[in-house]
BAGUDREN-357622 format. One line per field, with one value per residue (C-alpha): residue number from 1; residue in three letters; x, y, z. Coordinates in Angstrom, 2 decimals, m for minus. Example, Ala and Ser with C-alpha at 12.3 -4.5 7.8 and 13.67 -1.06 7.14 Angstrom:
2
resi: c(1 2)
resn: c(ALA SER)
xx: c(12.30 13.67)
yy: c(m4.50 m1.06)
zz: c(7.80 7.14)
This chain:
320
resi: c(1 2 3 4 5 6 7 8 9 10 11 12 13 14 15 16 17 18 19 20 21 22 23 24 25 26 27 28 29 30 31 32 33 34 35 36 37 38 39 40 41 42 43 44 45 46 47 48 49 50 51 52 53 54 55 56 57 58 59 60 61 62 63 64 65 66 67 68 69 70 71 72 73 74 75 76 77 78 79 80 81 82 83 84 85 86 87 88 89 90 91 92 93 94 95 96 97 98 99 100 101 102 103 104 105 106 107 108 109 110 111 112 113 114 115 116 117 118 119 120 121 122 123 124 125 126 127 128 129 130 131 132 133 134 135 136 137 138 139 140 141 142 143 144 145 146 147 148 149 150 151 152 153 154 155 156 157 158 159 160 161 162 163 164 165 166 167 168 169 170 171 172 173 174 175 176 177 178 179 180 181 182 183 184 185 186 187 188 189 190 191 192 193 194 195 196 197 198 199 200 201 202 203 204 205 206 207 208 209 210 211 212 213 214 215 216 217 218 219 220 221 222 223 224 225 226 227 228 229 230 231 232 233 234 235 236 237 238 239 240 241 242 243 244 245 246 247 248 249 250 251 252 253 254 255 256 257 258 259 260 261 262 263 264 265 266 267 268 269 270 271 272 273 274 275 276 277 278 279 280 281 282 283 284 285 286 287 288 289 290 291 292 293 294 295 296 297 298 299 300 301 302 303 304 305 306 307 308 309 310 311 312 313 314 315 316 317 318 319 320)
resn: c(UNK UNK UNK UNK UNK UNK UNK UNK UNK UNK UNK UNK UNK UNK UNK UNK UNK UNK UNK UNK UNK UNK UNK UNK UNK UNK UNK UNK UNK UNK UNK UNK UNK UNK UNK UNK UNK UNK UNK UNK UNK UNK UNK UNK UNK UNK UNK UNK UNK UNK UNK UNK UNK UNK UNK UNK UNK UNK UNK UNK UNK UNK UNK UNK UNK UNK UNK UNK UNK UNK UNK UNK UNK UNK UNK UNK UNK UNK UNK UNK UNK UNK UNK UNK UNK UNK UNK UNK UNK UNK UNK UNK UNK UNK UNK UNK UNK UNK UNK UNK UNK UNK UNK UNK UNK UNK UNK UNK UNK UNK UNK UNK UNK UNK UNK UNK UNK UNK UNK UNK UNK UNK UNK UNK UNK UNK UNK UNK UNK UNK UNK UNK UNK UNK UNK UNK UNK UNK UNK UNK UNK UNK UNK UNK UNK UNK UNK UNK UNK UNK UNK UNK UNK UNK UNK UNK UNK UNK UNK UNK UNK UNK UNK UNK UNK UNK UNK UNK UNK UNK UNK UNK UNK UNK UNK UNK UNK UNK UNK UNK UNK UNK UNK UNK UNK UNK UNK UNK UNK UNK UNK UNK UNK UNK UNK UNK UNK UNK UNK UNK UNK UNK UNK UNK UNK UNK UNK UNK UNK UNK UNK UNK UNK UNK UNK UNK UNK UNK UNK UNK UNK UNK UNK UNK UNK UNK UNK UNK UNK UNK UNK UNK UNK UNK UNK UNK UNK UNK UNK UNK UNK UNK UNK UNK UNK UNK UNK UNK UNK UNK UNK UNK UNK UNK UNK UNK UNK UNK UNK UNK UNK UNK UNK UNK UNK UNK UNK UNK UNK UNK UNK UNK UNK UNK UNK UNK UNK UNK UNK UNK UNK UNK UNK UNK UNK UNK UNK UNK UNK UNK UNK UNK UNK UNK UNK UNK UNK UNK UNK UNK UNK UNK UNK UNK UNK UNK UNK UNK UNK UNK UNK UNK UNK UNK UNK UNK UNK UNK UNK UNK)
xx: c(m29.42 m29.43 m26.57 m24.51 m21.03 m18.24 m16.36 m18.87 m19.01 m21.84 m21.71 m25.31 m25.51 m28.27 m28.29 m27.05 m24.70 m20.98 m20.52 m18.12 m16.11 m17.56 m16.69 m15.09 m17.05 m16.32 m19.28 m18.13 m20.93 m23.88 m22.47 m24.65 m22.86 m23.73 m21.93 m20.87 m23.25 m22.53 m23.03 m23.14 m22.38 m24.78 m24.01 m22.30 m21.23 m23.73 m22.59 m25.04 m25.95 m26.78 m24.94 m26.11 m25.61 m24.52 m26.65 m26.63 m29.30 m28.87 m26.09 m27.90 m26.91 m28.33 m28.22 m30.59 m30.57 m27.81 m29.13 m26.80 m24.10 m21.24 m19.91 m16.98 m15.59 m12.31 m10.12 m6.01 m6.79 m9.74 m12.77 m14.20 m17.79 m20.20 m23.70 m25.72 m27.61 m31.73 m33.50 m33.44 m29.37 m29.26 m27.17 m25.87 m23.17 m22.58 m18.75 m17.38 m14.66 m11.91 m11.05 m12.39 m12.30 m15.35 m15.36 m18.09 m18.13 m20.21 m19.94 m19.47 m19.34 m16.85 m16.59 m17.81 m14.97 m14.80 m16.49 m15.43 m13.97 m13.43 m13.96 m11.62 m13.33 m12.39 m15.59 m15.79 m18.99 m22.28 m21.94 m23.98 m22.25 m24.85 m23.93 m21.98 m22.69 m20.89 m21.82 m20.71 m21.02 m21.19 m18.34 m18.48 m15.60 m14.95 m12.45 m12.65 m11.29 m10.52 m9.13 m7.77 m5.10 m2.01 m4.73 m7.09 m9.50 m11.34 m11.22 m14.31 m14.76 m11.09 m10.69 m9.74 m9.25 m7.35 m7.29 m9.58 m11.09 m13.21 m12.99 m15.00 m15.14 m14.46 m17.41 m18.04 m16.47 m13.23 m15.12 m14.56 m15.37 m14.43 m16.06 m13.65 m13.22 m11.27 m7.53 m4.41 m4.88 m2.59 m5.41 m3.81 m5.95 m6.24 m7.76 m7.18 m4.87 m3.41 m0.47 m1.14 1.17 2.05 m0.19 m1.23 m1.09 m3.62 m5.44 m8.77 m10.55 m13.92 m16.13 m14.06 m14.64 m11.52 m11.46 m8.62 m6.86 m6.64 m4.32 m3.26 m2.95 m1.15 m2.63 m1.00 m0.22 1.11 m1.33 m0.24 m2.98 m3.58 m4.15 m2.74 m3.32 m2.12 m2.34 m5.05 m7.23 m7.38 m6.12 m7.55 m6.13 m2.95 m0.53 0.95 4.24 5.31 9.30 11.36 14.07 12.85 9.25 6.99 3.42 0.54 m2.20 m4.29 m6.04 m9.56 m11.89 m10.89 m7.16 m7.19 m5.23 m4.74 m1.49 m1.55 1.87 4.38 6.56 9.33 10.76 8.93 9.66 6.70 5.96 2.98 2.52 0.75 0.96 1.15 2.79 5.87 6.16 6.46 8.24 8.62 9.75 7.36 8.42 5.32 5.20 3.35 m0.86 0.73 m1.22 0.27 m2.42 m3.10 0.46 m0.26 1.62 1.85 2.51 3.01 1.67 4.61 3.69 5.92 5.22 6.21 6.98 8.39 7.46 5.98 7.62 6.90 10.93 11.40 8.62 6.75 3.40 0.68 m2.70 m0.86)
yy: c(27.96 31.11 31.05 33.42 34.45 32.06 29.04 26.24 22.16 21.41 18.37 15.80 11.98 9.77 5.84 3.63 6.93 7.34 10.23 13.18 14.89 18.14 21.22 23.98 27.69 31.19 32.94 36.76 38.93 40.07 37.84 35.64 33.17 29.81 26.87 24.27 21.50 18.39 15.18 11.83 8.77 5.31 1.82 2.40 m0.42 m0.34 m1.36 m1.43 m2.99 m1.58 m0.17 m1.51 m0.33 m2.77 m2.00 m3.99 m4.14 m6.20 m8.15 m9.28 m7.79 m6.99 m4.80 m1.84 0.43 3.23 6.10 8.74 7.09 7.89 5.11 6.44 4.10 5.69 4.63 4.87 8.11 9.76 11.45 9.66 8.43 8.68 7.69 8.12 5.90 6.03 5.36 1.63 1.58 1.07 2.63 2.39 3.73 4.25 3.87 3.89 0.55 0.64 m0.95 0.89 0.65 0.42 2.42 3.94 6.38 8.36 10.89 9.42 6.17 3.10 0.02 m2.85 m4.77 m7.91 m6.92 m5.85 m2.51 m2.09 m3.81 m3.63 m4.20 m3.95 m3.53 m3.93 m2.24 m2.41 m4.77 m4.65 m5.89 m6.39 m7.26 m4.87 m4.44 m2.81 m2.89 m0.04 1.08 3.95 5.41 5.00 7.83 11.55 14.28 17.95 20.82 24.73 26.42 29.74 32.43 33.57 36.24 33.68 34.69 31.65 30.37 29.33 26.89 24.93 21.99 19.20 15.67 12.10 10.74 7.59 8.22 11.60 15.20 18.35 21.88 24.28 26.50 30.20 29.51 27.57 24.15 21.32 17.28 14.40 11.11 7.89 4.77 3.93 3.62 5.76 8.77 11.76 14.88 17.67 20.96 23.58 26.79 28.88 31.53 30.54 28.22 24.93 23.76 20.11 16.91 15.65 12.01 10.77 7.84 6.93 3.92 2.85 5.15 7.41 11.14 13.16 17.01 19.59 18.88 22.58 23.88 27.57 28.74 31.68 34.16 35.95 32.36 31.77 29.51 26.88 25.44 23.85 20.43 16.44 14.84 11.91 12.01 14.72 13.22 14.23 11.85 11.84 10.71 12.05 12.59 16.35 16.94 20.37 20.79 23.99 23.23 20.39 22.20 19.00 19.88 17.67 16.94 14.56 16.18 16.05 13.57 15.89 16.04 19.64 20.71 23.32 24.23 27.31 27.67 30.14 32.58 30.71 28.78 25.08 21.77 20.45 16.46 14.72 10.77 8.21 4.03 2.66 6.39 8.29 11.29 14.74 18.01 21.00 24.74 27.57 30.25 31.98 35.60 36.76 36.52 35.94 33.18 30.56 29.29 27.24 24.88 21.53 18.18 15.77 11.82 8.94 5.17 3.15 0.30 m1.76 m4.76 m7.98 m10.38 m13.84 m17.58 m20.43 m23.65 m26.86 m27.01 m27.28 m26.51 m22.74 m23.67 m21.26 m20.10 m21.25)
zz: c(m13.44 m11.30 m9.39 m6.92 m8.18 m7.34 m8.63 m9.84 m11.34 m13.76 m14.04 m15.47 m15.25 m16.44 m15.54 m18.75 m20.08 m19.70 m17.20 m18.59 m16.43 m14.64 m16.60 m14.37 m14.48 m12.49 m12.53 m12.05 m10.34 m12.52 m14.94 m17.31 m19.27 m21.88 m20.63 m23.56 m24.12 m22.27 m24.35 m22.65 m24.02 m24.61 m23.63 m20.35 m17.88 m15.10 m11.30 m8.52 m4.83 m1.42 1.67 5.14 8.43 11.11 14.05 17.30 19.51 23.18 22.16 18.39 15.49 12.38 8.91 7.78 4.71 5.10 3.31 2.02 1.98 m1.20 m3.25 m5.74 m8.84 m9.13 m12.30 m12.64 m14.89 m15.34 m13.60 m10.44 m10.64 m7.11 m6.74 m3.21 m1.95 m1.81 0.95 0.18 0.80 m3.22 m5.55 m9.34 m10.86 m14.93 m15.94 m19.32 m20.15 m17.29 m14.36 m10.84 m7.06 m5.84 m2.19 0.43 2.57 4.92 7.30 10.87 10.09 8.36 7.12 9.93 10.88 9.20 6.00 2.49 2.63 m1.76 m4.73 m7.67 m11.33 m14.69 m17.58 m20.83 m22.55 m21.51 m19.07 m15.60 m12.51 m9.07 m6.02 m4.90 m1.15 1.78 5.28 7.92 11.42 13.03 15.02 18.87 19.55 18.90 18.79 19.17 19.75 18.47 15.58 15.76 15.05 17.68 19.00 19.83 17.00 15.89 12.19 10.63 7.71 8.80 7.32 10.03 8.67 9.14 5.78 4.54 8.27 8.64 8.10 9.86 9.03 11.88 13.30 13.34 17.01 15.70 17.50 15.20 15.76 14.36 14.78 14.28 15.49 17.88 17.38 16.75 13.93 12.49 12.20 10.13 9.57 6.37 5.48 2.64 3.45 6.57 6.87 9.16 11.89 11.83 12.34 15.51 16.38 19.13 20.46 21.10 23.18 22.05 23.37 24.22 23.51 23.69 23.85 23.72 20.79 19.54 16.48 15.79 12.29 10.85 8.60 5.74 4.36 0.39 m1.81 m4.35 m6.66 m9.31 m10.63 m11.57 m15.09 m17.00 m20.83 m20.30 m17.92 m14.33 m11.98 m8.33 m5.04 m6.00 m2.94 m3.29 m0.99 m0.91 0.87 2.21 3.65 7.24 6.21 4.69 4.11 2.35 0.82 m1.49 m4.95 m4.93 m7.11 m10.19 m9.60 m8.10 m5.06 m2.97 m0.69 2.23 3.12 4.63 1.83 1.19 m1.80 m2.40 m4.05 m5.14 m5.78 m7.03 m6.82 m6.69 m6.78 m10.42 m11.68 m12.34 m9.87 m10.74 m9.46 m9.81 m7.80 m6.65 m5.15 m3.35 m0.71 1.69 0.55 m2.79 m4.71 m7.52 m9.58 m12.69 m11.78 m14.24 m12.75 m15.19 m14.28 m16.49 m16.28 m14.78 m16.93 m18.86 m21.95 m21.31 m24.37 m25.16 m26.52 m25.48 m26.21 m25.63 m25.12 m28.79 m30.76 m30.60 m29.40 m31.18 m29.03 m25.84)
């Protein structure tokens, strides 16, 4: 590859191979670098169908092919698998033994009402599992509005998002829109750097495009980083909490357990969790511009082992 200096993912898939997680490279200017091999493994569980978009047309209804759309298998532990779908609305994804949810998404639209919005599997090895389908729509209602600093400077490249709903990424102006459905959503806003006032909670009818809804950031923010892993392996859709004093800021690591916090100097209690785990803390102390990097949470399985006979009341009864 010729690439421009920066942080990169090289990551390689082939149909029928387990998919290994990405490996992580900075790429210094000038720089030329060998990147390990990647080695894929045989005899992986194949699951495939389509996405459809529900489209109505003078009051009749009816699917088409959705193309583009991202469908994620994402285990308890371990690196989450997407595929896009082909012009056809098809997809297939290759997943080593595990159990997965099954999700889609795609920008501006969501699940049609009334339809399945995941599917939760478990696979063994090389097993192939069809049938998969989702059906969306797309979103009849928008939000918008400005990003900027006290000044009135805009801030590009903001990150404005309601979670499981949509996200946008602020313009060279600060403009920013977000296409939902309609209903009642909490739209936070991040950029590196800059620390984030709180969520906003608004409304929207169907059809209803509603402007105005501006936030102001503040520059000379602290950063927290770093990333969530269980027994080695990342672990995605982790909820990260971050508390000084009232102050509660946060966010959700990304499909490879990383995470990112902008938030004013102060002393912070960070948390990780997430359903089916043992949460994590742990203190970070950040300044002004100063960045904490590299900070490894580490959560545990909440399982337990269940044991004890069957009887028939008096006798042990064997392959019960």
């Amino acid at each position: 590859f010729t690439l421009s200096s920066g942080n990169w993912s090289i990551a390689a898939a082939k149909d029928g191979f387990v998919v290994p997680a990405p490996k992580q490279l900075l790429l210094l200017a000038n720089q030329s670098t060998q990147v390990e091999n990647i080695v894929l493994l045989p005899n992986a569980n194949t699951v495939n169908g389509s996405v459809y978009e529900l489209i109505t047309v003078n009051n009749q209804s009816g699917n088409a092919p959705l193309e583009n759309a991202v469908v994620t298998a994402t285990p308890s532990v371990g690196t989450v698998v997407s595929s896009t779908t082909n012009s056809q609305g098809q997809y297939s994804l290759s997943l080593k033994q595990g159990s997965y949810r099954i999700q889609v998404t795609r920008t501006n639209y969501n699940i049609a009402t009334g339809t399945q919005p995941q599917y939760d599997l478990t696979v063994g090895v090389g097993q192939t599992v069809s049938g998969i389908n989702f059906t969306m729509q797309a979103n009849p209602s928008s939000i918008s509005g400005i990003v900027n600093l006290p000044d009135g400077t805009p801030v590009s490249n903001a990150v404005t998002r309601i979670t499981n709903v949509a996200s946008a990424t602020s313009t060279m102006s600060g403009s920013y829109t977000l296409s939902v459905p309609p209903g009642t959503f909490t739209i936070s806003v991040a950029s590196d750097g800059y620390s984030a006032p709180k969520p906003v909670v608004v409304s929207v009818a169907a059809g209803q495009n509603l402007s105005g809804i501006n936030f102001e950031l503040s520059p000379n923010a602290g950063v927290i980083s770093g990333s969530v892993k269980s027994s080695g392996e990342a672990v995605a859709d982790v909820l990260i909490t971050a508390k000084s004093g009232t102050d509660s800021v946060t966010t959700t690591a990304n499909l490879i357990g990383e995470f990112s916090l902008s938030l004013p100097p102060a002393a912070w209690q960070i948390t990780v969790s997430k359903s089916g785990f043992l949460s994590s803390s742990n203190s970070v102390t950040i300044g002004p511009g100063q960045r904490s990097t590299g900070n490894l949470f580490s959560i545990i399985a909440n399982t337990a082992i269940i044991r004890g006979t069957v009887s028939d009341g008096t006798t042990t009864l064997r392959n019960a």
